[in-house]
C-alpha positions in Angstrom: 88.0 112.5 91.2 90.1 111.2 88.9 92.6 114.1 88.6 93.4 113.6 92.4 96.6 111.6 93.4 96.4 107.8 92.9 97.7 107.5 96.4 95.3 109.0 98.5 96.8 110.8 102.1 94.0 110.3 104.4 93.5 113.0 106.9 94.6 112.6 110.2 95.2 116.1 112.7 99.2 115.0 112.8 99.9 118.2 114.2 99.5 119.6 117.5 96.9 122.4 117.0 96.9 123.3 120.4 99.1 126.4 120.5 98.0 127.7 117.2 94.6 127.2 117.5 94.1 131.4 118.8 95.2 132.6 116.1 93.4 130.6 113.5 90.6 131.2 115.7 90.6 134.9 115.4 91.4 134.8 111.6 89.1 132.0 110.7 86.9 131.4 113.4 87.4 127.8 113.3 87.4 125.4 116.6 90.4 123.3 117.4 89.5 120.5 114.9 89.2 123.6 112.1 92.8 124.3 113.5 93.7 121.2 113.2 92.7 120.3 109.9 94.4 123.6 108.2 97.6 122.3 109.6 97.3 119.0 108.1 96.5 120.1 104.6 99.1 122.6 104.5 101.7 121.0 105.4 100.6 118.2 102.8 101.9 118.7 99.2 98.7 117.5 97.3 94.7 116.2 98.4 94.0 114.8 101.8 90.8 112.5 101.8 88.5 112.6 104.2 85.2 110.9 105.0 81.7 112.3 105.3 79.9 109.1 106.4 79.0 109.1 110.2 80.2 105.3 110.8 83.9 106.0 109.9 84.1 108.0 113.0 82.3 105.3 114.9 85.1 103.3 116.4 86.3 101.7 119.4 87.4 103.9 122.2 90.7 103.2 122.2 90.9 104.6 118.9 89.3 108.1 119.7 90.8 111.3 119.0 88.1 114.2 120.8 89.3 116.6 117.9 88.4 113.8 115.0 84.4 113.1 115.2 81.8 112.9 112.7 80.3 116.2 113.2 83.9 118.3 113.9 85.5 117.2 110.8 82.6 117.8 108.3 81.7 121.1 110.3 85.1 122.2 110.0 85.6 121.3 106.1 82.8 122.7 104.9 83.4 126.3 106.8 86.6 126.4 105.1 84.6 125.5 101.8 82.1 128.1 102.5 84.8 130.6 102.9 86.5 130.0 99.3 89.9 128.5 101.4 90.3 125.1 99.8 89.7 123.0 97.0 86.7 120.4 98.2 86.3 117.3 96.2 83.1 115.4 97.6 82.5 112.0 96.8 78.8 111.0 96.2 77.5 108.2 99.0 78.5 105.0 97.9 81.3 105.7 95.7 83.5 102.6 96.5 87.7 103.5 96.8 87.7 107.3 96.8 86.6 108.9 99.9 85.9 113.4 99.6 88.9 114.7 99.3 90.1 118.5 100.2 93.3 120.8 99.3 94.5 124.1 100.8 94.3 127.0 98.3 96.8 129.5 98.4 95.1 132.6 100.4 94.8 129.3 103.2 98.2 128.6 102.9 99.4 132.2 103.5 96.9 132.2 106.3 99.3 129.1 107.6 102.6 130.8 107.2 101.6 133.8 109.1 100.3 132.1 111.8 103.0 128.7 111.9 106.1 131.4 110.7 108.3 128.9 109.9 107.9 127.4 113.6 108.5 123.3 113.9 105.2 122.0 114.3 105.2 118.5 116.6 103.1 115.8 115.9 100.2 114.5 117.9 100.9 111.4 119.7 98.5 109.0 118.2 95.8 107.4 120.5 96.7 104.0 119.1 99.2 102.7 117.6 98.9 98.8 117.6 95.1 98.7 114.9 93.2 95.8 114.5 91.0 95.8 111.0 87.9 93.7 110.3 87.3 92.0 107.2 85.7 94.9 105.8 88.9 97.4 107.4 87.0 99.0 110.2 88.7 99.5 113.2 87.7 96.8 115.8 88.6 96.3 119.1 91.0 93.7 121.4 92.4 92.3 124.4 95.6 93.4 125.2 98.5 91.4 126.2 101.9 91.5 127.6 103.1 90.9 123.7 101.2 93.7 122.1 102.4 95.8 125.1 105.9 95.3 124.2 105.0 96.2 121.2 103.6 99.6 121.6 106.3 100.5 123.2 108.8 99.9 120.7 106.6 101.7 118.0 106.3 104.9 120.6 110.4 104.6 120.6 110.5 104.7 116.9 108.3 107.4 117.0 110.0 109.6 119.2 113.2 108.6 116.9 111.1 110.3 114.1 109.3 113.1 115.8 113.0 114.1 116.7 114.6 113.8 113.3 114.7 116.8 111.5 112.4 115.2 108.6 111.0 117.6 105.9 107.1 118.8 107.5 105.1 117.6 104.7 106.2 114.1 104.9 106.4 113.3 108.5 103.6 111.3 110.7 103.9 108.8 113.6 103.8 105.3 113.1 101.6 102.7 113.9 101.2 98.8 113.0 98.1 97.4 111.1 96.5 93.8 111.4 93.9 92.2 109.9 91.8 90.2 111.5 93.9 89.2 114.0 97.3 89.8 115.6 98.6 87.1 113.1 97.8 88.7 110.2 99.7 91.9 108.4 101.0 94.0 111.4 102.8 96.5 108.6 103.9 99.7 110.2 101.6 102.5 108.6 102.5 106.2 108.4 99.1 108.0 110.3 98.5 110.8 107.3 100.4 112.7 104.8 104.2 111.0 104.7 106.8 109.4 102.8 104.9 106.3 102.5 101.8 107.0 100.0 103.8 109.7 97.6 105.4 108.0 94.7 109.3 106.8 94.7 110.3 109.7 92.9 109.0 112.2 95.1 110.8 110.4 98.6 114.4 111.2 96.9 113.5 114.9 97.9 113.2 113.9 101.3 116.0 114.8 103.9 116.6 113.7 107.1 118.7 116.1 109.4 119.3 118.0 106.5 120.7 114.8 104.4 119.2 113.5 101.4 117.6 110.0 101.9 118.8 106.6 100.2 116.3 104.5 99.6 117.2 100.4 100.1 114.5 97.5 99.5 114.4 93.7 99.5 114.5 92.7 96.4 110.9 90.4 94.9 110.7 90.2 98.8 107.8 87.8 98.6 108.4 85.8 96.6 111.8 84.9 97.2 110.3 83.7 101.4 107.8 81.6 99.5 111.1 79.7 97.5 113.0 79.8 100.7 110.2 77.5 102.2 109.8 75.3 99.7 113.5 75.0 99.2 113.5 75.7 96.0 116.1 78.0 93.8 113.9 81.4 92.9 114.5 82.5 88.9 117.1 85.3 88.4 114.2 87.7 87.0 110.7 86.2 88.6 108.8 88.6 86.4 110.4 87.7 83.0 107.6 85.7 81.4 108.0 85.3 77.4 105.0 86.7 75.8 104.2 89.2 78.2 104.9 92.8 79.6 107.4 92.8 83.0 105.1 95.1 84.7 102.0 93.2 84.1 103.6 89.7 85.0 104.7 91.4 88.5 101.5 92.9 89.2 99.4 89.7 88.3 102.1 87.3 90.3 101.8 90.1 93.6 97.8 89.9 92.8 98.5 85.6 92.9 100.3 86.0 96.3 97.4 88.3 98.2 94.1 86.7 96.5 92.1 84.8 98.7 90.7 82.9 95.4 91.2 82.1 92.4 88.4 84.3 91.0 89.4 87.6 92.7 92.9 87.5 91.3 91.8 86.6 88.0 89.3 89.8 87.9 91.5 91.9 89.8 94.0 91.0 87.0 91.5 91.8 83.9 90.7 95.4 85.7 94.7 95.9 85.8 95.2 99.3 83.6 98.6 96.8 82.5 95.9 95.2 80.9 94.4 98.2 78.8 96.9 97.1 75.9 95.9 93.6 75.7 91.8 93.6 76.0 89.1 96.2 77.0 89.5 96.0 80.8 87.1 93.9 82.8 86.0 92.4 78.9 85.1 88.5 78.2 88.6 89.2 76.1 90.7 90.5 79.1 89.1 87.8 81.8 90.4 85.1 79.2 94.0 86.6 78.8 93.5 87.2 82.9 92.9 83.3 82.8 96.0 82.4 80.7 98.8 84.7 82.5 98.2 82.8 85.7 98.5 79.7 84.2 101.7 80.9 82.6 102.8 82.0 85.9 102.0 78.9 87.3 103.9 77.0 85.4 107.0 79.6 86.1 106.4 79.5 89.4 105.9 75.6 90.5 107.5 75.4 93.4 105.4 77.9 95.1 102.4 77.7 92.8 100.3 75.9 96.1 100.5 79.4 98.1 99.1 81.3 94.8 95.4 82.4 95.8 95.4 81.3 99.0 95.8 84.9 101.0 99.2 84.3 101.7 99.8 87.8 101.5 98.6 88.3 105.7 101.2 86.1 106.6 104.1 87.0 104.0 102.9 90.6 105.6 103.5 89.7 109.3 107.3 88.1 108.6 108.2 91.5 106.7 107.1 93.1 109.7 108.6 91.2 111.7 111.8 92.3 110.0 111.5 95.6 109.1 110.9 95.6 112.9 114.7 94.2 113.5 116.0 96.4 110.7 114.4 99.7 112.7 115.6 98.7 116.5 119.5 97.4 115.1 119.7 101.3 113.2 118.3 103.1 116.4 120.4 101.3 118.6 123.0 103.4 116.1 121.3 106.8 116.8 120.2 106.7 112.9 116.1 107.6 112.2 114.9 105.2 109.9 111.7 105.4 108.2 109.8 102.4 106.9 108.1 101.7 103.4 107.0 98.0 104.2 109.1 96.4 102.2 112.4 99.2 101.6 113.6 101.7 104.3 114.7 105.8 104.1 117.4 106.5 105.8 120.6 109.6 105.6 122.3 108.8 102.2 125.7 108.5 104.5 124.0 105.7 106.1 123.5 103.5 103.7 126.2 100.8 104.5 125.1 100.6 108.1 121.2 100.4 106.5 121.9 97.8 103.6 123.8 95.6 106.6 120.9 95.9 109.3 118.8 94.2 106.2 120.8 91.8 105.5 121.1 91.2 109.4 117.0 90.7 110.0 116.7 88.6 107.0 119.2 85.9 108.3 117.8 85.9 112.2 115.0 85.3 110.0 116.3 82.4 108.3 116.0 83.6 104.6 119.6 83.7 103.6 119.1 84.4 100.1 117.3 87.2 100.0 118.8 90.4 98.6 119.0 94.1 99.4 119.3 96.9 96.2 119.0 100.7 96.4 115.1 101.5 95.0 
């Protein structure tokens, strides 16, 4: 698997199969689901993962789709394996990260464009769109409430905002808002399948929205500069500029600091870092002990805020960026403008990037973080 993008795109029917579905049917015999999933991974530019374990599909009911099920899904992929139509990367049981993984060939893709020709293809409203994860990120269930009610709605606005945009095929999906454990924890908004959000920052800037390139606009070391804001405390010019070591690896070991529930996890998580790779064989006695010695550097850096350093601060660092990026989407669509989300940075018509860099700074002061800053990605 390791030739398949780092960022996997999971696979998730985004497109209404419905009207196409006779005609794949007649060319490829394939149900609604088989429909369904030749849309998806044509439209996508690279692999779509998928799962082949039966317990994936078992979820709540509020989270069903009829078209996504166990038996559907793998039926489906391995028909359009059998017929030579895609490449079909399966994952042996118990491979931990990587899930199978499948990619439309080109005779599939041709199939596609005869039968799409070039039409606009609308999404699939999702089932859900407010998730609650379990420790181990299944899908679990929960009591609603006049809050998260609110709150569905405003993600189905957004949604409509984006299904109506004019965004490039490949990289649209609907939203919907992630927490973990409870409705106090994360609460990110997620792109459901193939989107802007897990290809790399590179390949966003060919985006367009109504036929506009995109500018791309993030808060700068975002969470770290809310943890100095609450301690009161003056955040370093450069919080990744650590003498003795690489940038990058100093700003993935603090991020690693910030979201590790112990002390332990970050420091392994740290030594398996492939930043690491030039400073000790990774996972080694050697790279544990340099592991070891860059968070104590950082520490040191980082006083003021060392207390929230492996402490899973990162759930509730999660659900205040949410918070905003929730402000910074509502204040542009009350301006007509589609806005699209990467957690921390927002996509939005390049001639809109005034109105996008001021709605920032906007939800970061009704926030009450004053100092934080907003650059172009």
């Amino acid at each position: 698997m390791s030739d398949l993008n780092e960022h996997q795109k999971p696979l998730s029917l985004r497109f209404e199969s419905k009207p196409f579905w006779p005609e794949f049917q007649k060319l490829l015999e394939v149900d609604q689901t088989g429909a369904a999933i030749v849309m998806d991974i044509c439209a996508a530019s690279d692999w779509v993962s998928y799962s082949r374990t039966a317990r994936h599909y078992d979820t709540p009911r509020r989270y069903r789709n009829r078209l996504y099920t166990y038996r559907r899904v793998v039926a489906q992929v391995d028909r359009l394996d059998a017929m030579g139509l895609i490449d079909h990367a399966k994952c042996p049981p118990g491979q931990r990260g990587w899930q199978s993984a499948i990619r439309a060939r080109q005779d599939l893709k041709d199939i596609f464009n005869e039968v799409v020709g070039g039409q606009r293809l609308a999404l699939v409203k999702p089932s859900e769109v407010v998730l609650l994860r379990d420790a181990k990120g299944h899908l679990i269930d929960y009591r609603d409430t006049r809050d998260i009610d609110r709150m569905r709605r405003k993600i189905e606005r957004f949604n409509e905002a984006i299904m109506g945009g004019d965004i490039d095929m490949g990289m649209v999906a609907p939203l919907a808002r992630i927490f973990n454990k409870d409705m106090t924890r994360g609460g990110r908004f997620y792109a459901m399948g193939a989107s802007w959000q897990n290809v790399k920052s590179e390949a966003r800037k060919s985006l367009s929205i109504g036929g506009e390139s995109v500018v791309e606009l993030d808060y700068c070391t975002l969470h770290p500069a809310i943890l100095y804001a609450e301690a009161g405390a003056t955040m370093p010019s450069d919080c990744y500029d650590l003498p003795g070591w690489p940038r990058k690896l100093v700003k993935v070991a603090m991020l690693t600091l910030i979201n590790a529930p112990t002390k332990q996890k970050a420091r392994l998580s740290i030594a398996h870092s492939d930043l690491m790779a030039d400073h000790a064989e990774l996972g080694s006695q050697e790279a544990l002990r340099k592991a070891s010695q860059l968070i104590e550097d950082i520490k040191r850096l980082h006083k003021p805020i060392a207390h929230a350093f492996h402490s899973d601060a990162g759930a509730r660092l999660m659900s205040i960026d949410a918070a905003m990026a929730e402000v910074v989407m509502n204040i542009m669509l009350s301006q007509g403008v589609v806005v699209l989300p990467v957690h921390d940075s927002f996509l939005v018509p390049a001639s809109k990037a005034d109105m996008l860099e001021a709605a920032m700074i906007e939800a970061a002061h009704r926030a009450g973080y004053y100092a934080l800053q907003v650059s172009a990605k």
